[in-house]
Every structure is written in structure tokens, then in C-alpha cells.
C-alpha positions as CSV (number, residue, x, y, z in Angstrom):
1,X,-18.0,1.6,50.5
2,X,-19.1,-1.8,48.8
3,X,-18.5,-2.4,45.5
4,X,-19.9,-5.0,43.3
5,X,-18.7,-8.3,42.2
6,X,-20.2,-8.8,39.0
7,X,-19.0,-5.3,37.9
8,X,-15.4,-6.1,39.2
9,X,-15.2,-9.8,37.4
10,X,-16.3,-7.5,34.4
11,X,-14.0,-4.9,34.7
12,X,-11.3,-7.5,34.9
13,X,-12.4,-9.3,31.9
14,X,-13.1,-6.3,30.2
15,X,-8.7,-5.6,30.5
16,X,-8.0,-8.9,29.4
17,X,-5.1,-8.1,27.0
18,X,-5.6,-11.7,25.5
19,X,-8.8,-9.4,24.4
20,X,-7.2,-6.3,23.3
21,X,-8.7,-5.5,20.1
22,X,-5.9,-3.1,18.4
23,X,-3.7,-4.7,16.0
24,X,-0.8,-2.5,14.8
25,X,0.6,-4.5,12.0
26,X,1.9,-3.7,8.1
27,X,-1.2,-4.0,6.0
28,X,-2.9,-5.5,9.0
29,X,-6.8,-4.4,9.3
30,X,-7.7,-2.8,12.4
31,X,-10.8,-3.8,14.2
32,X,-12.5,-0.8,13.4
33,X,-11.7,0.4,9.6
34,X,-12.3,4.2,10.4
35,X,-12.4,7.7,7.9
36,X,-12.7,5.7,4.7
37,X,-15.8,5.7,3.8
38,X,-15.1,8.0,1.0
39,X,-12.8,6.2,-0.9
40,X,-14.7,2.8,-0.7
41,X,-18.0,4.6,-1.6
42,X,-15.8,6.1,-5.0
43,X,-14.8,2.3,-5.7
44,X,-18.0,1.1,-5.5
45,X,-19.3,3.7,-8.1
46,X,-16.6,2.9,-10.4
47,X,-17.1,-1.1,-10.6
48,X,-20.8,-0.4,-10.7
49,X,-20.3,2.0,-13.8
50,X,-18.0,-0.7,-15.0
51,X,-20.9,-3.1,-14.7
52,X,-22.8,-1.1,-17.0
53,X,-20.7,-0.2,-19.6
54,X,-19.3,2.9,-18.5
55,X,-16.2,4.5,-19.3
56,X,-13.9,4.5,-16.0
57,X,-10.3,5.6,-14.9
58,X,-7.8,3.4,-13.1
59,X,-7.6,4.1,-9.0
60,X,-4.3,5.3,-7.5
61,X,-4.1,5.8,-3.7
62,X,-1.4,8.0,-2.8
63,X,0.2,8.8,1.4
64,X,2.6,8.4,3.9
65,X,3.7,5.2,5.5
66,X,1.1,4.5,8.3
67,X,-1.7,5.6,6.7
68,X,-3.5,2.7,5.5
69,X,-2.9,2.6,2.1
70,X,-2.2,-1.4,1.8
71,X,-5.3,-1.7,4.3
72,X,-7.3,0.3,1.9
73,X,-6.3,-1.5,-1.2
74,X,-6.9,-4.7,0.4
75,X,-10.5,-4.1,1.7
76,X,-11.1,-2.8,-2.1
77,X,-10.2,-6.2,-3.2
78,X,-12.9,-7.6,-1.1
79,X,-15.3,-5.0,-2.7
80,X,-14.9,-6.3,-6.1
81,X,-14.6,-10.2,-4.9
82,X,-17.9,-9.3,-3.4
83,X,-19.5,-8.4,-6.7
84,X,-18.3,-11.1,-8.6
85,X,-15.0,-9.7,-9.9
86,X,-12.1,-11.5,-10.6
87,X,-8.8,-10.2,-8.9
88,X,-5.1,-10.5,-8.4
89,X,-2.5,-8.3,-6.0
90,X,1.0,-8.3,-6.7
91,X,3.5,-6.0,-4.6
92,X,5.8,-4.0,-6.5
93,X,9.8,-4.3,-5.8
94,X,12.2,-2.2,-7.4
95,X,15.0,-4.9,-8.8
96,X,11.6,-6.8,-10.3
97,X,10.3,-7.1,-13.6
98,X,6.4,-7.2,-13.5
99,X,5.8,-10.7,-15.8
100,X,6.3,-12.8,-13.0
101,X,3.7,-11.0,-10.6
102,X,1.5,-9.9,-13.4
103,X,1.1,-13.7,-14.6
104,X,0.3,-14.9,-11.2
105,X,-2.5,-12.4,-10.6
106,X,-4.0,-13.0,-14.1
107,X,-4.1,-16.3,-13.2
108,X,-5.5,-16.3,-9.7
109,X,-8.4,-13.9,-11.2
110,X,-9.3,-16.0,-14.2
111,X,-9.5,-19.4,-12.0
112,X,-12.2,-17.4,-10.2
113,X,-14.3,-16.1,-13.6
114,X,-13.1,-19.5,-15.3
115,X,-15.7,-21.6,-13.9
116,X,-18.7,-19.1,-14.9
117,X,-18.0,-19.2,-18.4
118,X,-19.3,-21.4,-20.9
119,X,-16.8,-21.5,-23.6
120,X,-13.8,-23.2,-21.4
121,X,-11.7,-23.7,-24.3
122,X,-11.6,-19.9,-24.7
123,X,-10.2,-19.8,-21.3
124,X,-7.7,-22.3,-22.0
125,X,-6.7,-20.2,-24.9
126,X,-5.9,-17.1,-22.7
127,X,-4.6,-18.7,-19.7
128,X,-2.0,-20.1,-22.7
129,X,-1.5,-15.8,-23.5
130,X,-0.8,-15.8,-19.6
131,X,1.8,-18.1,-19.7
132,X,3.2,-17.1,-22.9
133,X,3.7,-13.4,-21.4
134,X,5.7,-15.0,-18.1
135,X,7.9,-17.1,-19.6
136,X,8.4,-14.8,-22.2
137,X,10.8,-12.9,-19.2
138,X,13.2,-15.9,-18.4
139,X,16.8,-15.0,-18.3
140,X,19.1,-16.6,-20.3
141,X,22.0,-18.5,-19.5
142,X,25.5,-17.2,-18.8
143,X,26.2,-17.6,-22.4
144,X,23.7,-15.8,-23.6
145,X,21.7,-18.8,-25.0
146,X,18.1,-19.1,-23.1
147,X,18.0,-21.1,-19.5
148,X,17.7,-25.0,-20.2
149,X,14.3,-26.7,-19.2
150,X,14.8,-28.1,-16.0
151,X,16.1,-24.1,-14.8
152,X,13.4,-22.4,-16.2
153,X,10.5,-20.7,-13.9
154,X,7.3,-22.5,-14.3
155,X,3.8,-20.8,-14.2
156,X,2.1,-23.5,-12.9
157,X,-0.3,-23.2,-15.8
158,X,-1.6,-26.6,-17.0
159,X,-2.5,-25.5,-21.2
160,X,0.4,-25.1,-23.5
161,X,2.2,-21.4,-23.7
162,X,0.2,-19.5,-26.7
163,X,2.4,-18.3,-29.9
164,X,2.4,-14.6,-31.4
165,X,0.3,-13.1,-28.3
166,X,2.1,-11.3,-25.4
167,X,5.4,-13.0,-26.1
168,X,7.4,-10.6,-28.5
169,X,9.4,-9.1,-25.5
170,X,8.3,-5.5,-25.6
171,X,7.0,-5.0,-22.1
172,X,4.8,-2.4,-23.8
173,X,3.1,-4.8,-26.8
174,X,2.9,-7.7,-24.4
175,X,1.0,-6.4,-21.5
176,X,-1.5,-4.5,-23.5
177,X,-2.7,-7.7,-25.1
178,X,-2.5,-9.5,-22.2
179,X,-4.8,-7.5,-20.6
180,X,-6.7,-7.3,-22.9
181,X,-7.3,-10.9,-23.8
182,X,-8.1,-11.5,-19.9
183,X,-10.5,-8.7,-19.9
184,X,-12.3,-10.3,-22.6
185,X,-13.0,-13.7,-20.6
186,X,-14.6,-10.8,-17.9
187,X,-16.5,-9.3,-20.4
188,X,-17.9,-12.8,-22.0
189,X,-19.6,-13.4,-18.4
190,X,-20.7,-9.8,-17.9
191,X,-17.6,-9.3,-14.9
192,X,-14.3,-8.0,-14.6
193,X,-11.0,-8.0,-13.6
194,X,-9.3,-6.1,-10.8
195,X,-5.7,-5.5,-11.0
196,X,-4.3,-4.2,-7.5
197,X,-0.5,-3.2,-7.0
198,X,0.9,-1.6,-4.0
199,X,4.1,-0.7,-3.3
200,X,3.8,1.0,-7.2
201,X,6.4,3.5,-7.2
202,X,8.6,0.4,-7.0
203,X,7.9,-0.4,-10.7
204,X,10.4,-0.6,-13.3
205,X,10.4,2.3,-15.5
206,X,9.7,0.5,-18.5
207,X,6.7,-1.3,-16.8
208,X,6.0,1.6,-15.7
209,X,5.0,2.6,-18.9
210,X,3.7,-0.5,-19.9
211,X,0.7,-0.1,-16.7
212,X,-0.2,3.6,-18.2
213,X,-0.1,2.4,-22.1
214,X,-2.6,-0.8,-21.2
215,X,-5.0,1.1,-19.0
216,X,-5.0,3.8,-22.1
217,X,-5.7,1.0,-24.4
218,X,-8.2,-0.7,-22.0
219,X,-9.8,2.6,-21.3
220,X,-10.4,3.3,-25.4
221,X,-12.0,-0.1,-26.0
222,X,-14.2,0.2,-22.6
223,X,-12.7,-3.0,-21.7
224,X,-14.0,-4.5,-17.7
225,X,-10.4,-4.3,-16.4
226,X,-9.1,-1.7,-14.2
227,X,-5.8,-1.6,-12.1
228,X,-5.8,-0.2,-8.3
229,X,-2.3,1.1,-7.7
230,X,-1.1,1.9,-3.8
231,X,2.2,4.2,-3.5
232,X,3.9,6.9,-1.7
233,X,3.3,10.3,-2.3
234,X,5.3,10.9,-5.3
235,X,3.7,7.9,-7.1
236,X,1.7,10.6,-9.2
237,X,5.2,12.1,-10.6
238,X,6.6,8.8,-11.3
239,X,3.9,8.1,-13.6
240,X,3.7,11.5,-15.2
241,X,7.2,10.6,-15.9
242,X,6.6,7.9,-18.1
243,X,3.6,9.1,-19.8
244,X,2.7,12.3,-20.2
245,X,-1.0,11.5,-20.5
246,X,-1.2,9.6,-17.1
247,X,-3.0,12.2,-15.3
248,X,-6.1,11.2,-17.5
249,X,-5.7,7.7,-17.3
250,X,-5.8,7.5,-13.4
251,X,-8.3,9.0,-10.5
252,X,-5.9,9.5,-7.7
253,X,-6.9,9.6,-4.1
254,X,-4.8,10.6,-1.5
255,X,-4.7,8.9,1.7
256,X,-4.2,11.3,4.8
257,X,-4.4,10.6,8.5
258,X,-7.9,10.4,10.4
259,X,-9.8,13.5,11.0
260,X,-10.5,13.7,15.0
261,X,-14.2,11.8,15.0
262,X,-12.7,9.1,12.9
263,X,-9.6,8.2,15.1
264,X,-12.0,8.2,17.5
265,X,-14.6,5.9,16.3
266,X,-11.5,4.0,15.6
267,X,-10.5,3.3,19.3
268,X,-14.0,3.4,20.8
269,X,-15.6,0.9,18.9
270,X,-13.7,-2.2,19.1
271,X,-13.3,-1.5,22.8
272,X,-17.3,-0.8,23.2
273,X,-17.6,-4.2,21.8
274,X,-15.4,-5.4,24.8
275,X,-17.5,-3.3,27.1
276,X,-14.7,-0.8,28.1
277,X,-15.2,2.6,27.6
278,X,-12.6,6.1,27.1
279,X,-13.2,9.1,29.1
280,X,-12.8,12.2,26.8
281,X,-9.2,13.1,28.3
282,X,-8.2,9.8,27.6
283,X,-9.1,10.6,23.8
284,X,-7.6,13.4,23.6
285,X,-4.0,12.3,24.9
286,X,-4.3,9.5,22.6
287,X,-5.3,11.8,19.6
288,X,-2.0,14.5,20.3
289,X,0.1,11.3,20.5
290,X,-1.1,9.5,17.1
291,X,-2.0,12.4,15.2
292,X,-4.3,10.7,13.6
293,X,-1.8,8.3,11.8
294,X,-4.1,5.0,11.8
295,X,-1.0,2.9,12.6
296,X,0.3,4.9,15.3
297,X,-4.0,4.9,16.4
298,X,-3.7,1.3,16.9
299,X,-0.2,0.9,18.4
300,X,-1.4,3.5,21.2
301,X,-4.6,2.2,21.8
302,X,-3.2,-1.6,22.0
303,X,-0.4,-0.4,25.0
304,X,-3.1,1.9,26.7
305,X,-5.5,-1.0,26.8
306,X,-2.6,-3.3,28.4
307,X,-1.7,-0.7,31.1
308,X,-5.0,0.6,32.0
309,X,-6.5,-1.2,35.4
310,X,-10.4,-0.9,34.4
311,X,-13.0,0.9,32.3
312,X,-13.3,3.6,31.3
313,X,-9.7,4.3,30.2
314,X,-8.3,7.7,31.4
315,X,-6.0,10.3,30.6
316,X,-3.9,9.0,33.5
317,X,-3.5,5.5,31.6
318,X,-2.7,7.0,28.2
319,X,0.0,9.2,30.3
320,X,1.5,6.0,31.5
321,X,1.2,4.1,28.2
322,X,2.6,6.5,26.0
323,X,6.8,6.0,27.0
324,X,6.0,2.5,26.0
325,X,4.3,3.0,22.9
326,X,6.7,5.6,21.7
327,X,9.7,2.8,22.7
328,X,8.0,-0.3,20.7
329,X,7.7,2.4,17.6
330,X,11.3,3.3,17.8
331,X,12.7,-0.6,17.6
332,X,10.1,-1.7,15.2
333,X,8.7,1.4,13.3
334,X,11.3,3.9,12.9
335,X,14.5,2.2,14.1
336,X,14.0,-0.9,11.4
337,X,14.2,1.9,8.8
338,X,17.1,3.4,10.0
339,X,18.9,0.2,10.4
340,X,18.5,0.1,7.0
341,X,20.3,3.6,6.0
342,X,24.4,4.3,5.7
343,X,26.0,6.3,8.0
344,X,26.0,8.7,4.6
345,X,22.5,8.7,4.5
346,X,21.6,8.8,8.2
347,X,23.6,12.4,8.1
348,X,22.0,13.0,5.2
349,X,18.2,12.5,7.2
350,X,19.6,14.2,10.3
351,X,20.5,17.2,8.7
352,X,16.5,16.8,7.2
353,X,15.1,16.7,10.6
354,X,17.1,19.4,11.9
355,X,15.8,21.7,9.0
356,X,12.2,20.1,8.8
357,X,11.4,20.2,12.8
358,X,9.5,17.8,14.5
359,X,6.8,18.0,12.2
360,X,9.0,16.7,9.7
361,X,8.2,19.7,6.7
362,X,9.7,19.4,3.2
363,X,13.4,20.6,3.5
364,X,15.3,21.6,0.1
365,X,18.1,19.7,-1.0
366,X,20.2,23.3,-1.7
367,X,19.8,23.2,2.6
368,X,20.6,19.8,3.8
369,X,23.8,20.8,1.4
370,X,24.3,24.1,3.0
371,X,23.7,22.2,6.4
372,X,26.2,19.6,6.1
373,X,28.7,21.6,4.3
374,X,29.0,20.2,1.1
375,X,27.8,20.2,-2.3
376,X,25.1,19.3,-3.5
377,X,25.8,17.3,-6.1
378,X,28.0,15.4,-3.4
379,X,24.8,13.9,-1.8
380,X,23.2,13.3,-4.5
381,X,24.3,9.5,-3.8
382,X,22.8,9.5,-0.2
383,X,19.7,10.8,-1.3
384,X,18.8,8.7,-4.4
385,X,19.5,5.7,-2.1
386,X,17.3,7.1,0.6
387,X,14.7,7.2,-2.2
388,X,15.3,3.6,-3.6
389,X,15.1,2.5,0.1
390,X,11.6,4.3,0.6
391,X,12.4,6.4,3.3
392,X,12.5,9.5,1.7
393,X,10.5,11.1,-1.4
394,X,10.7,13.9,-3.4
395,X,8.3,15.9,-2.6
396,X,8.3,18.5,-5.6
397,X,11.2,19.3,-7.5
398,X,14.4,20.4,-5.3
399,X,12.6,19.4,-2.3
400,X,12.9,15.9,0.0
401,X,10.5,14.3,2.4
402,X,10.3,11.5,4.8
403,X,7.9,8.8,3.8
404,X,7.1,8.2,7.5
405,X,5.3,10.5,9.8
406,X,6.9,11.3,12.8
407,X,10.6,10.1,11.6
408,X,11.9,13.7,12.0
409,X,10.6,13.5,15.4
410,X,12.7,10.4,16.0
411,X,15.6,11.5,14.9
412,X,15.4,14.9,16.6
413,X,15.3,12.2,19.7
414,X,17.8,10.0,18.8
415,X,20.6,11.5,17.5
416,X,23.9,10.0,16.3
């Protein structure tokens, strides 16, 4: 039987891997931004109400490791660069105060509204209240006296540091009017200000509080700034913590893996655009293998596009694909986590996943106790690391989590 030429220089192309199109990466954006059109539609309606001088909560996206979350923040970004807005990102870190971060965003949104406004001395004046509130947090010296010139962190804010505005040293005083001073430039030109943080449940508790008392503030005077906050699941308690009234300040979304159309439209677009197509088996392998997990979407689909010989892709390919997916996600997904753990608190997770199954279910703590044989107020150490480290959560009180899908899984398959 003859074949065809042109359709077997195509097919050939078509496998390139120098033209895969997945990219499995942290925060990275996959070719095809799938299932999301929910949230970015919701974002859209707030910065247009915004616009016109309507009263609007703060945005907190909430999920697992591996679902998007940074992706998601990041293309809301672009939405309000798109309209005009002025924005900054800053990623959370737990041994981190917020000035340093906070300043630098301010600053990189009001350099983009700075230009439209036609008072720039006014600008001046509150890019001094930015500076003022960041140097305000230099450490002093080893003898208590304040850090000598040449040591001290610089802004790289060319106006002199304001005095009596977001400088007094309560986290709590300063923030509010620094926000407040910045939305005012935003307001002048008919803008605003975009605030996004990820990694949130990393913030100091005291800043913390500061984020849900200026966004109260900010939400009284109908001010244009809003902050978009990305975290893990128990972000929501973490604020509720520190303000009792956070639930009213913030509209949370939760971020969940890809319903089955969406996964789909996830792989099968960017490879239509390379003219390779999936037979339905093919899509259903790779479905049961990510389960729906966008990262886990993209690191199957890049290792089935490598293997397969030719278009369309088949069950067959996903079949052969799938040990070497799986063994790239244990070295670089879920083995670089558990690196990270003690011997403590990789017992403490095994004894998780033994309880939890494969499907990695909230465990209770009284178990992993009764599991390992101990008290629990012996591994109470373990587990408040695990949480500082991120790879556990608490899901509601007395219970524990895993912040990434499929780690139970893992560990049921690796043991000790």
C-alpha cells in the first residue's frame, strides 16, 4: 500500500518535540489557558464596577498546588494592565515583612499611572509616602541604634522620604495610608491600582492584619485600589484569624482542577494548532492520569507528545508515556518537597497517606497519633513545620491535608 510523502514529511513535523507545545512549569502559562473563564469574567466585572464608582471586595483565589493559582493571578494582572490600571505582584514569604515588597509594587504601579497625570508634583509627594513606609522597616544595628547610611536598603525612589505619613511603625497605621495616598493618584486620572500577592498565607500575622484593615478602609472610602491575593486552601482561616470581619472584606474563589471538556480543550488545542490530533482513548488515559490537575495536564501531554510516532495520538502512546511522566513528577514535583521534610515529618506524612489513601483525604491529627504511636501533642512539632514548609494544610480544625494533589499517592509508592 502507498502512502504519501507530503502527509509523512507532515506527520514528522507535526512530532517535532522542538514543537511540543505543553509547558509544565511553576506559574508558567500553558498554551491553552483552559476552565477559567469564570473567574476572569468575575474580575472583569469587578474593575469595570470599579471604573464606575462602585463598591467592590478584594479577590482571593484559594487551591491546591497544581492548580493554576499563580497562572491565574498572573493573567488577571494582564486584565487590569489591559484597561489602564496600575499594578504590582509581590510573593509572600513567611520570615518577610511586607514593606519591602509592598514599596516596590507601589512603585512599579505608580511609574505606570505617573505619566497620565497632570499634577506630577502630587506624585512626587506620594512616591516620597512610598519611600517613607519602606524605610520606615530597616533594622537597626547590633546595638540597637538604627543601620548607618551606607547599610541601609535603598528604594530606588529618586524624591526625598515624606514625614508623618506611613512612617510611624505600626504596620497597621502605615499601610492604610499608604494605600490610600496611592489610590488617590488612581483616582485623580479616573484608574486604579491592582495589588496582587500570591503565596498569601505566607504573610506575617501582623501584616496580615494590616492587608484586611486597609482593604476595610479602602472599601469605606470607595477608593480604586483592590488587592488580588493567591493561597492554599486554608488562606480563608488565616485571615478570619486576624480579622474577624475578613469574610466581608474579600470575594473568594476557589481554584479546583479542570472539569473533563476543559482538560480537554487544554491538550487539543495547542496540538490542533500543530496539526496533530488525539484519538478519544488517548484522552481519556490522559484524563485518569492528570485528573484534571492543570500541571499534571501539561506534564502528561508534553511526554505523550515526545513518545508518540504520528498524529493522532493514541491510547497506546499515553500508555507508554505515562511511566515517564509519573518518574519526571517524582524527582521534580513531589520528590523536591519531600527533600525538603525531616525524617520526623516524612513519618509524620507517611502515616497521612497511609490513613488518607491514594486519594489523599483529610486525615485527623488524633489518627496519624494513634497511627504512629504517640501523642499527639508529641507531633505537634512535625506538623506545624510541615505547615510552615507548605506541604501540608489544615484543613478544618483537628484535621491535616497535603497541599499537593497526588502526594499521598507518592508516598503510598515510595515508601521509606
Amino acid at each position: 500500500m502507498s502512502t504519501d510523502p507530503a502527509r509523512e514529511r507532515h506527520t514528522v513535523l507535526a512530532m517535532d518535540p522542538v514543537r511540543n507545545p505543553y509547558a509544565p512549569g511553576a506559574g508558567q502559562r500553558p498554551p491553552e489557558l483552559a476552565g477559567r473563564d469564570g473567574e476572569l469574567s468575575a474580575f472583569d466585572v469587578v474593575l469595570e464596577r470599579i471604573a464606575h464608582g462602585r463598591p467592590e471586595r478584594s479577590l482571593v483565589l484559594t487551591g491546591l498546588r497544581g492548580v493554576g493559582k499563580t497562572v491565574l493571578l498572573n493573567q488577571l494582572r494582564s486584565a487590569a494592565i489591559s484597561r489602564g490600571w496600575g499594578t504590582g505582584k509581590i510573593e509572600a514569604r513567611p520570615d518577610q515583612s511586607l514593606r519591602r515588597p509592598v514599596s516596590s509594587a507601589l512603585h512599579m504601579a505608580l511609574r505606570e499611572l505617573g505619566p497620565r497625570h497632570g499634577d506630577q508634583e502630587s506624585v512626587a509627594e506620594v512616591l516620597g509616602v512610598v519611600k517613607a513606609f519602606a524605610m520606615r522597616g530597616q533594622p537597626a544595628g547590633s546595638s540597637g541604634a538604627p543601620t548607618k547610611v551606607r547599610d541601609r536598603w535603598q528604594p530606588g525612589i529618586d524624591v526625598p522620604a515624606a514625614t508623618g505619613r506611613a512612617d510611624s511603625g505600626d504596620m497597621e497605621i502605615d499601610l492604610v495610608e499608604l494605600l490610600s495616598d496611592a489610590a488617590g493618584v488612581a483616582a485623580d486620572i479616573g484608574s486604579g491600582i491592582a495589588l496582587f500577592i500570591d503565596e498569601m498565607q505566607d504573610v506575617q500575622p501582623d501584616d496580615v492584619s494590616a492587608i484586611c484593615a486597609a482593604c476595610h478602609e479602602l472599601s469605606q472610602q470607595g477608593s480604586p485600589l483592590i488587592v488580588v491575593g493567591a493561597g492554599l486552601p486554608h488562606l480563608p482561616a488565616v485571615l478570619s484569624a486576624s480579622k474577624s470581619y475578613s469574610e466581608r472584606l474579600f470575594r473568594y474563589l476557589r481554584i479546583d482542577r479542570l472539569e473533563r471538556d476543559a482538560a480537554d480543550r487544554a491538550l487539543i488545542a495547542p496540538a490542533g494548532r500543530e496539526g496533530v490530533e488525539f484519538e478519544q482513548g488517548a484522552l481519556d488515559a490522559l484524563y485518569d492520569a492528570a485528573d484534571g490537575y492543570p500541571y499534571f495536564v501539561q506534564a502528561y501531554g508534553k511526554v505523550t507528545w515526545d513518545v508518540a510516532a504520528s498524529s493522532p495520538i493514541t491510547a497506546a502512546d499515553v500508555a507508554m508515556a505515562a511511566p515517564v511522566a509519573e518518574a519526571e513528577l517524582a524527582v521534580g514535583f513531589f520528590g523536591s518537597r519531600y527533600d525538603r521534610a525531616t525524617p520526623a515529618e516524612r513519618e509524620y506524612m507517611h502515616a497521612m497517606a497511609e490513613l488518607g489513601g491514594p486519594g489523599g483525604a483529610a486525615v485527623l491529627t488524633s489518627e496519624v497519633a494513634v497511627s504512629l504511636g504517640r501523642k499527639p501533642a508529641s507531633l505537634s512539632p512535625a506538623r506545624d513545620s510541615l505547615i510552615k514548609k507548605g506541604l501540608v494544610y489544615s484543613a478544618e480544625r483537628g484535621q491535616i491535608a497535603f497541599t499537593v494533589p497526588h502526594f499521598g499517592r507518592y508516598l503510598l509508592r515510595h515508601p521509606d
